[in-house]
N, C-alpha and C positions, 0 to 999 in steps of 0.2 A: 476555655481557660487553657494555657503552657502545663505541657506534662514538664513535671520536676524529676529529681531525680532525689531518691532518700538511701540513707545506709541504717538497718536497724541491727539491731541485738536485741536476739530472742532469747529467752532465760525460761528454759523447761521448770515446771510448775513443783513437777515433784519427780521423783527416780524412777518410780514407774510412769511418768508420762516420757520422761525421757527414753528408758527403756523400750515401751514402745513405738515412739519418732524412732528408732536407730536399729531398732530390728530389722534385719536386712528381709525382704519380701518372701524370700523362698525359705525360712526358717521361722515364718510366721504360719500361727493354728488357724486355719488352712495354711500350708503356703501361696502364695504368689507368685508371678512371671514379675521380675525386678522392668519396669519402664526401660523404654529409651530417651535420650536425650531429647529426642522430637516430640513425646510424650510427655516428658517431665515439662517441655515447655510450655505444651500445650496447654496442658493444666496449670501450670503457673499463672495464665492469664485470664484475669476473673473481669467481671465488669466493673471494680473499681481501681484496680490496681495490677500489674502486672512485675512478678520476681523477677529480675532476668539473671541474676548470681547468685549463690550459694556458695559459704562457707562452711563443711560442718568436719570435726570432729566427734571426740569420744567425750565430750566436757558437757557442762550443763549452760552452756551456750552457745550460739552458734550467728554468724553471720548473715545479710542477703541484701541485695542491692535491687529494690524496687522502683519502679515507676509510677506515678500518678498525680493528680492535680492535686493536692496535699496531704498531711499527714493525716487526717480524720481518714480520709479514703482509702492509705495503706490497711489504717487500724479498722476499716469499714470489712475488707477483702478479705484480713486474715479471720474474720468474724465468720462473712461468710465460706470460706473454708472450713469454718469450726476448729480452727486452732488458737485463735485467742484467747483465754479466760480459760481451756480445755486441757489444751496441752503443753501452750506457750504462754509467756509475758514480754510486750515488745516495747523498749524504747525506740522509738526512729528519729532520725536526722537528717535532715535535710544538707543536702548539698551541694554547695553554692557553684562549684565546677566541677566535671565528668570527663575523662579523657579516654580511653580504651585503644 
């Protein structure tokens, strides 16, 4: 099947799941080494779906431009990540031209 291309809006679930998506890594209990971009990618890409954008802010939503053979699969990926239902709620959309 054609990998598509989706744009979703993720809407944090509640103030503390936001809080902790947007805690920067090194001011988290432990801290953390914050990723690299090569990193961030890496992980991005699951077996059903792969992010390649990011939009985020300070708000209780945030963008990201996904890849995969449909929107079940997006919503299949960020599951297993354990961000669906956990931290996030995602509308996606599909769309119909990509240009970069």
């Amino acid at each position: 099947m054609t990998e598509k291309h989706f744009m979703c809006i993720h809407t944090f679930i509640s103030e503390a799941a936001r809080r902790e998506y947007l805690t920067p890594p090194e001011f988290r209990n432990p801290p953390e080494e914050r990723a690299t971009e090569r990193q961030w990618a890496e992980a991005a890409s699951g077996e059903f779906a792969t992010c390649l954008q990011t939009w985020l802010g300070n708000s209780d939503f945030f963008f990201c431009h996904w890849v995969a053979e449909s929107e079940d699969m997006v919503i299949k990926q960020l599951e297993a990540f354990e961000l669906e239902g956990r931290l996030i709620n995602t509308m996606v959309h599909e769309t119909q031209q990509f240009m970069s």
